[in-house]
Each structure stands twice: as C-alpha cells, then as structure tokens.
GUKE-471641 format. One record per residue (C-alpha): residue number from 1; residue in three letters; z, x, y. Coordinates in nm, 3 decimals. Layout:
% residues N
<atom><resi>NUM</resi><resn>ALA</resn><w>Z</w><u>X</u><v>Y</v></atom>
...
//
This chain:
% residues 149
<atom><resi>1</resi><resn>UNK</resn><w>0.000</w><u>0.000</u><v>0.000</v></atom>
<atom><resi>2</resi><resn>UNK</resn><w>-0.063</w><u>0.137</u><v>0.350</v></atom>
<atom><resi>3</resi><resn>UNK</resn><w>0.129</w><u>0.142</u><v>0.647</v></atom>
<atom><resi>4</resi><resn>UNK</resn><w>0.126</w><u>0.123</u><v>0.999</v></atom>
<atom><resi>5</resi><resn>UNK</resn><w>0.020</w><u>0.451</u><v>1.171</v></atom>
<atom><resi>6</resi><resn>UNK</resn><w>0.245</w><u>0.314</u><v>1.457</v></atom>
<atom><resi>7</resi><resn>UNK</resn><w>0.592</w><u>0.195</u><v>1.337</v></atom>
<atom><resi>8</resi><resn>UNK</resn><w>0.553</w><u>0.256</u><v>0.945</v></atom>
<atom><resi>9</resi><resn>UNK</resn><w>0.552</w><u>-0.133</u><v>0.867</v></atom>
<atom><resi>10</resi><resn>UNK</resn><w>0.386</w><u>-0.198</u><v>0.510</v></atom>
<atom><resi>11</resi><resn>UNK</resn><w>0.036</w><u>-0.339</u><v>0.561</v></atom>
<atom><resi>12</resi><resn>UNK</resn><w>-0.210</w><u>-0.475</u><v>0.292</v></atom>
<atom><resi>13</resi><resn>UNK</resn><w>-0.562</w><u>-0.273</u><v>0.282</v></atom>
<atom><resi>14</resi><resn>UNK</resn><w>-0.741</w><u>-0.509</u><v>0.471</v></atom>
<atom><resi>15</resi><resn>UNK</resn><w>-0.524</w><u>-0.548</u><v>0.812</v></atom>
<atom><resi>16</resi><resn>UNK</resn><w>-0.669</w><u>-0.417</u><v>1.127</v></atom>
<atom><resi>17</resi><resn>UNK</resn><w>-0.360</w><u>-0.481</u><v>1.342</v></atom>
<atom><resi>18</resi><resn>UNK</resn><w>-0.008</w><u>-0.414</u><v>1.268</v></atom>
<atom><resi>19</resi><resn>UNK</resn><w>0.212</w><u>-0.766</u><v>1.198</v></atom>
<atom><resi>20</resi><resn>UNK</resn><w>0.507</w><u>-0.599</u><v>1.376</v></atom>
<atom><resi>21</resi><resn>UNK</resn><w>0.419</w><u>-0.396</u><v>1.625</v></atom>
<atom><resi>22</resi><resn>UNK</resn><w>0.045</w><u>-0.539</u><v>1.680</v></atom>
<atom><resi>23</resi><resn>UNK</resn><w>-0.105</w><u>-0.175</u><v>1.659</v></atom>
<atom><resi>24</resi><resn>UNK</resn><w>-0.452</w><u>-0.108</u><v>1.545</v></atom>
<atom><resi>25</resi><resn>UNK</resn><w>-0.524</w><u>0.052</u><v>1.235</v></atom>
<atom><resi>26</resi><resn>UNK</resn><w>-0.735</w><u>0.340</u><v>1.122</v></atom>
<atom><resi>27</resi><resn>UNK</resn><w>-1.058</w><u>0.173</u><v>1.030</v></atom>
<atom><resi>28</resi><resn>UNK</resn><w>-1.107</w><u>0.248</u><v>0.638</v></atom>
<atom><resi>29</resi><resn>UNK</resn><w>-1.248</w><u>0.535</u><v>0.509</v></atom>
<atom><resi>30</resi><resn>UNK</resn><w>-1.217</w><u>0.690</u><v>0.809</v></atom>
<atom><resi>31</resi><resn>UNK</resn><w>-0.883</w><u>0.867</u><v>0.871</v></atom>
<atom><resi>32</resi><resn>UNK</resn><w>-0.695</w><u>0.864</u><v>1.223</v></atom>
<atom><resi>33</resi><resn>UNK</resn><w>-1.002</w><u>0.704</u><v>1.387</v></atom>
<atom><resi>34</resi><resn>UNK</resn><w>-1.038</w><u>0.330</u><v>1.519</v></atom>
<atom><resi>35</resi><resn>UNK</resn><w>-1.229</w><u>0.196</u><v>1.769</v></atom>
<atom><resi>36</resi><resn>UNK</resn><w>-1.067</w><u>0.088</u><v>2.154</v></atom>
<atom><resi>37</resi><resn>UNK</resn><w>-1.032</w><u>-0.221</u><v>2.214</v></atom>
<atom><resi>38</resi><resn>UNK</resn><w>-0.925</w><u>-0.355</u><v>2.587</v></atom>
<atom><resi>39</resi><resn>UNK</resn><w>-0.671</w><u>-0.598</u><v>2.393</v></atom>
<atom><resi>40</resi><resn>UNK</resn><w>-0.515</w><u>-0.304</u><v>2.217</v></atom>
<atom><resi>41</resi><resn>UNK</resn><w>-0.241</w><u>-0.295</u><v>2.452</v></atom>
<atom><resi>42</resi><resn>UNK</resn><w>-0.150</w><u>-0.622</u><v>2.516</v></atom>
<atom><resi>43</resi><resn>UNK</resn><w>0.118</w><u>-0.816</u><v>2.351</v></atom>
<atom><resi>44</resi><resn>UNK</resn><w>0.035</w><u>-1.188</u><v>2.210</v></atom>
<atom><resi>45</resi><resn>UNK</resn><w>0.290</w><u>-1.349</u><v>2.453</v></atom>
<atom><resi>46</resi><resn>UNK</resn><w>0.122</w><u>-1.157</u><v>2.761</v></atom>
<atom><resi>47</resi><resn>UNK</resn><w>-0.218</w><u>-1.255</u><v>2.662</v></atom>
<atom><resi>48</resi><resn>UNK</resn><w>-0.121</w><u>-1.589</u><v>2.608</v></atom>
<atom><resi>49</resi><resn>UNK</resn><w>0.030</w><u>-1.615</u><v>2.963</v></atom>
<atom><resi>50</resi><resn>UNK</resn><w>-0.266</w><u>-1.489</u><v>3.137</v></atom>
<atom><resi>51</resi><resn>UNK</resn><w>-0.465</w><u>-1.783</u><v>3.037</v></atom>
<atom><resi>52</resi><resn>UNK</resn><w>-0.243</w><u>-1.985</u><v>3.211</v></atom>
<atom><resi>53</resi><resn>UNK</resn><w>-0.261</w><u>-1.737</u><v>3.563</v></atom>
<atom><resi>54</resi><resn>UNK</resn><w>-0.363</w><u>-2.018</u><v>3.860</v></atom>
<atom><resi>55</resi><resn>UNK</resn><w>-0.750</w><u>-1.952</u><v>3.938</v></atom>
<atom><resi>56</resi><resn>UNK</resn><w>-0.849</w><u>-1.671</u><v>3.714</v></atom>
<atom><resi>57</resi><resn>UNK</resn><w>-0.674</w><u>-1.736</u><v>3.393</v></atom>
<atom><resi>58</resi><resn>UNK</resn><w>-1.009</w><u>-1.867</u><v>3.245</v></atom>
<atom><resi>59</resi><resn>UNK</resn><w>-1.093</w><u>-1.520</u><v>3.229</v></atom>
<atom><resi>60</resi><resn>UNK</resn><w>-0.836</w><u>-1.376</u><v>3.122</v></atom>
<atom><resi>61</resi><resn>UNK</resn><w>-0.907</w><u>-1.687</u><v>2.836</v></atom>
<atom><resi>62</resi><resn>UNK</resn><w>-1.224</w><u>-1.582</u><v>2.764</v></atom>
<atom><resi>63</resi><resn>UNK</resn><w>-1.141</w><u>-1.218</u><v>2.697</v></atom>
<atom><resi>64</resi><resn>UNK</resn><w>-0.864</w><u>-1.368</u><v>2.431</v></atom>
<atom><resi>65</resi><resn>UNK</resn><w>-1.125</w><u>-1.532</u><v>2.275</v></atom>
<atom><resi>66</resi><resn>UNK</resn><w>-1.396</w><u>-1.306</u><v>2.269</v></atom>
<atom><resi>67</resi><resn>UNK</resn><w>-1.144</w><u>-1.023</u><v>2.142</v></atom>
<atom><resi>68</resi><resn>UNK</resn><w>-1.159</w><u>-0.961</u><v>1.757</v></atom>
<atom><resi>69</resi><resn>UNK</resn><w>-0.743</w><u>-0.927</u><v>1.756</v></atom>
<atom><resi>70</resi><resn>UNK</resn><w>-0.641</w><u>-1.232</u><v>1.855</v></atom>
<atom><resi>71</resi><resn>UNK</resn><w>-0.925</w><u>-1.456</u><v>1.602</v></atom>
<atom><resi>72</resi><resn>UNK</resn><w>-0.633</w><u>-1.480</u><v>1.317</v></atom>
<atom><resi>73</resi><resn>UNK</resn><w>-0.392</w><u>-1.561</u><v>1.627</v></atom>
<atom><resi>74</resi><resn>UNK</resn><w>-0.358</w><u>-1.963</u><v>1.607</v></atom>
<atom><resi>75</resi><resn>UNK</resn><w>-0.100</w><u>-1.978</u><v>1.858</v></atom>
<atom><resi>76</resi><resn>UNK</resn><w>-0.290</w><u>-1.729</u><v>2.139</v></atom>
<atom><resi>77</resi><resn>UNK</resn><w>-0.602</w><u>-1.885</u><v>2.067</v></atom>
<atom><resi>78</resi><resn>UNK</resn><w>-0.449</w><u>-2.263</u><v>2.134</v></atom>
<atom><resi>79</resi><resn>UNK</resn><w>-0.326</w><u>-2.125</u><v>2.453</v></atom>
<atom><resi>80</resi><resn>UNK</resn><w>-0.690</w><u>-1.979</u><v>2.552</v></atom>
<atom><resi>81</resi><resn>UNK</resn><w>-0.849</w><u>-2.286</u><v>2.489</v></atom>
<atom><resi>82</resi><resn>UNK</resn><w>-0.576</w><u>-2.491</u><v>2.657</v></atom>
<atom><resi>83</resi><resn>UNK</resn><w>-0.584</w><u>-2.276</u><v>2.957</v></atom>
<atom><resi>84</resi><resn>UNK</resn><w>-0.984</w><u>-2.305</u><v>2.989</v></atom>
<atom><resi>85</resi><resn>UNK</resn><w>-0.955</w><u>-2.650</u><v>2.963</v></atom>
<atom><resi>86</resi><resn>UNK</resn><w>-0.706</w><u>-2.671</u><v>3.235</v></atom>
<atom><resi>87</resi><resn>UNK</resn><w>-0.940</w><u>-2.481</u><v>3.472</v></atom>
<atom><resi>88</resi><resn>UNK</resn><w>-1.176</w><u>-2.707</u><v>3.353</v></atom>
<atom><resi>89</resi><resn>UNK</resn><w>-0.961</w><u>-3.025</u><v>3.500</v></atom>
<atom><resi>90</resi><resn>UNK</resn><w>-0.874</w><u>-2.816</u><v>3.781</v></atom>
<atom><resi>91</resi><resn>UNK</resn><w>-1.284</w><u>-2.801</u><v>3.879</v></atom>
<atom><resi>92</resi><resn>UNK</resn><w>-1.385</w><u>-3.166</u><v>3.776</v></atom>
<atom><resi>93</resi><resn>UNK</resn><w>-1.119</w><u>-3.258</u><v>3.996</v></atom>
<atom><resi>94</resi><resn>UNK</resn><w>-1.207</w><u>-3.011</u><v>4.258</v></atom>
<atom><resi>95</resi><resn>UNK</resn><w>-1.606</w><u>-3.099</u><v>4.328</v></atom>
<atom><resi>96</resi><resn>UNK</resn><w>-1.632</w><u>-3.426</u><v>4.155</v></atom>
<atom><resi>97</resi><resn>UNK</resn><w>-1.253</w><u>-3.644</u><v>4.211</v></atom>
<atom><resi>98</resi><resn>UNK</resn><w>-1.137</w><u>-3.512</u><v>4.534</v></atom>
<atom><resi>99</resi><resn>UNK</resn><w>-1.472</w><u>-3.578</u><v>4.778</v></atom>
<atom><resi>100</resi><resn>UNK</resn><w>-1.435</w><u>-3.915</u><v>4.670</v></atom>
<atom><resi>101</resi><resn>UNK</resn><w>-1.054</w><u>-3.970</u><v>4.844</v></atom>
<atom><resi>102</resi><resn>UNK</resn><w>-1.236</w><u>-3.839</u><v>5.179</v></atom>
<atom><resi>103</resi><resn>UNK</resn><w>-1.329</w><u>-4.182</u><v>5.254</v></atom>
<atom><resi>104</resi><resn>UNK</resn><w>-0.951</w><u>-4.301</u><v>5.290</v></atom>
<atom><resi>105</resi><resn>UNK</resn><w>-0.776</w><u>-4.187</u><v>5.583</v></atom>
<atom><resi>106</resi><resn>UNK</resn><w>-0.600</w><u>-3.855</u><v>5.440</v></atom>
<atom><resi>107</resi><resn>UNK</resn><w>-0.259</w><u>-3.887</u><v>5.654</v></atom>
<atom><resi>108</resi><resn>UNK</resn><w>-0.223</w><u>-4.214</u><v>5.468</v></atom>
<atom><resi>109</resi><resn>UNK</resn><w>-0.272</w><u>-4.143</u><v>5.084</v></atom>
<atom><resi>110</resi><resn>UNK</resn><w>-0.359</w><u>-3.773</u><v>5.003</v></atom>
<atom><resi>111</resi><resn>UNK</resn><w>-0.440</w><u>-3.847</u><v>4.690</v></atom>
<atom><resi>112</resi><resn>UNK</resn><w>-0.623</w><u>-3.568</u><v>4.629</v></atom>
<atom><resi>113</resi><resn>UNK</resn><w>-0.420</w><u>-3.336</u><v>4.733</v></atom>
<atom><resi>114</resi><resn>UNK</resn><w>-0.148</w><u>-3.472</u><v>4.506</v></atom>
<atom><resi>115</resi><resn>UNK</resn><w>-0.329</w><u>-3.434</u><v>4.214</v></atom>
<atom><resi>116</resi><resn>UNK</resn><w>-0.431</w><u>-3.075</u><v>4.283</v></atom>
<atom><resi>117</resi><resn>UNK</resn><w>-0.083</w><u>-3.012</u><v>4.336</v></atom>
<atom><resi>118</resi><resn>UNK</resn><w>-0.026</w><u>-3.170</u><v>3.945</v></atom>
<atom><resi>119</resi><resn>UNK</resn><w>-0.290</w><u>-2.945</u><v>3.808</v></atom>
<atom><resi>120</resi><resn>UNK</resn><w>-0.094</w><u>-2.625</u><v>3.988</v></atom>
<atom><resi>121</resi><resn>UNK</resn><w>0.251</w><u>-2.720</u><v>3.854</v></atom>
<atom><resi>122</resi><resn>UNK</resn><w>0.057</w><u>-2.765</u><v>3.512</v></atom>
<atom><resi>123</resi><resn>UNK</resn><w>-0.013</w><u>-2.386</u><v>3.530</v></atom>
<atom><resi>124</resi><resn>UNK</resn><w>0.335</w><u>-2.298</u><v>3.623</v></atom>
<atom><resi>125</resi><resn>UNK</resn><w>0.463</w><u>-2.502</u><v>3.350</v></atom>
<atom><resi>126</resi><resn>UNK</resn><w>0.276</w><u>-2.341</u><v>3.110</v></atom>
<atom><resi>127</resi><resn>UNK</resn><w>0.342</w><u>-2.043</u><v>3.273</v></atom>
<atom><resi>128</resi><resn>UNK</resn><w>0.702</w><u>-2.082</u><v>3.217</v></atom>
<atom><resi>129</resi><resn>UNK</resn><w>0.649</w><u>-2.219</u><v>2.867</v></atom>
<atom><resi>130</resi><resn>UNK</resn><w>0.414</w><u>-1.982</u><v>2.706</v></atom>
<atom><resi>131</resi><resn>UNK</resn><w>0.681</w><u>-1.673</u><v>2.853</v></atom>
<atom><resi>132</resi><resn>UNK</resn><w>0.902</w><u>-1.809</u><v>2.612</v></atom>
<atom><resi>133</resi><resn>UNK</resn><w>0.715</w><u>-1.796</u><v>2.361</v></atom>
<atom><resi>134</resi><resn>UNK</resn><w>0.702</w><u>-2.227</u><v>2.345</v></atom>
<atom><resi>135</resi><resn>UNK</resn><w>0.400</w><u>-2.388</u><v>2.265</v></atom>
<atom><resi>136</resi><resn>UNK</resn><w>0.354</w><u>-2.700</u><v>2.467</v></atom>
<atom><resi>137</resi><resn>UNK</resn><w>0.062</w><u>-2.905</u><v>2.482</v></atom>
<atom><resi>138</resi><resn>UNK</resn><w>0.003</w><u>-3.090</u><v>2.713</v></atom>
<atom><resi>139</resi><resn>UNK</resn><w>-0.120</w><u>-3.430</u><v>2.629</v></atom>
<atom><resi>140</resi><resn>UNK</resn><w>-0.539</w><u>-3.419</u><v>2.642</v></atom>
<atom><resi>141</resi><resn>UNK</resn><w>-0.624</w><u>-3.131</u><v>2.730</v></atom>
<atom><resi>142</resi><resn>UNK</resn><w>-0.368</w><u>-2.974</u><v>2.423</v></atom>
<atom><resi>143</resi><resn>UNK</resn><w>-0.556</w><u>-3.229</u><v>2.176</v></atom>
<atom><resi>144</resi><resn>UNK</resn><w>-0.882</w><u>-3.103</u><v>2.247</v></atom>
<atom><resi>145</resi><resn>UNK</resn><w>-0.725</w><u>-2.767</u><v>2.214</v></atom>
<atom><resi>146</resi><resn>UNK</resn><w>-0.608</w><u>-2.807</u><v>1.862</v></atom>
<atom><resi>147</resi><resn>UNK</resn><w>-0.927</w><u>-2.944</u><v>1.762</v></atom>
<atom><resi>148</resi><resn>UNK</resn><w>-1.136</w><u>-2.627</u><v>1.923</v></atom>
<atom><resi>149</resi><resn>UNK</resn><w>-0.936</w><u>-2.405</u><v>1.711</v></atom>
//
C-alpha cells in the first residue's frame, strides 16, 4: 500500500490526492514527479467559500469545477454549483427584474433594491455557512444544485 509523500497517511494505488492532508501524489510510475495544479494549495473549505465571494465567486466556481481535485468532492462541487446559480439570480434579477420596478416611484417601494439586498445577505449567509464547514441549501437554487451534481 502507498502512502502519502506529504503526511505518511496510507493511500490505495489509485489516489491522486491525499484523504488527510489533500496533497497530490506522485503520478504512477513516475517517482517524486506530479503535475501543478492551481488547486493544489487550497483547502476544500476555502474553495468552497470562494464560490460564495459577492460578485466574483462564479469564478472562483468555475475553477472548482473545472479542477480535476475537487470532481470526487460532492460537497465542494454542491457549493460551486450553488454559488453559480446564485450569481445567476443575482443577474436575472439585475438586467431583467429590477428595470421593471423603475416605473413605480422608488422613494415609495424600492423593491428592487430590497431584493438585491436578499441576494447579498444570501452570499454572506453562505459565506458564514460554508466557513463552518455546514452545508446549507438554500431552497431552489440548492435543488437544482443537487441535481447538477
């Protein structure tokens, strides 16, 4: 049985990342060498978290996707897709909702403005949630979520 070349944790031949420590393993047959990744140093919780970053977490979502260390990751990967789809509100509110609540008199009803300010305390939930290591989701967006993993 191998072990980590990190923190000497028993591995099975055919893991790439440590379970404990999350390093990346030697590719096989080749001793000592792997290839960089940019995910390599960044802990599940962290990259979980940065999907959820107000305005530019759907990049940081798309990275966690598109790496090959998080694909086993169920929980990560929930949170990438839930934080793209939150962006996704956040826009489709943005250009399509919010020109519409122009016509009332904004002093009166800012409706808009309200719901903006839902979609931003929606990131700082999840902000809050996904740091400790909870996994919320929120009720649409989380369902289609679960179903993109």
């Amino acid at each position: 049985m191998p072990f980590c070349s990190q923190c000497g944790n028993q591995l099975t031949a055919w893991d790439f990342f440590c379970g404990k420590c999350g390093g990346r393993q030697p590719i096989p047959g080749t001793p000592g060498v792997y290839r960089p990744s940019p995910a390599d140093g960044i802990t599940p919780r962290t990259a979980s978290m940065l999907c959820y970053v107000p305005f530019v977490g759907w990049i940081a979502a798309l990275l966690v996707l598109a790496a090959e260390r998080f694909r086993e990751m169920r929980d990560v990967r929930f949170h990438a897709f839930q934080g793209l789809y939150l962006f996704v509100a956040w826009l489709l509110l943005d250009w399509a909702v919010v020109p519409w609540f122009h016509v009332l008199p904004p002093h009166i009803f800012p409706l808009g403005k309200v719901l903006q300010l839902v979609i931003l305390g929606l990131w700082i939930l999840m902000l809050i949630k996904t740091s400790r290591e909870e996994k919320f989701s929120l009720p649409l967006i989380g369902e289609l979520a679960e179903r993109s993993l």
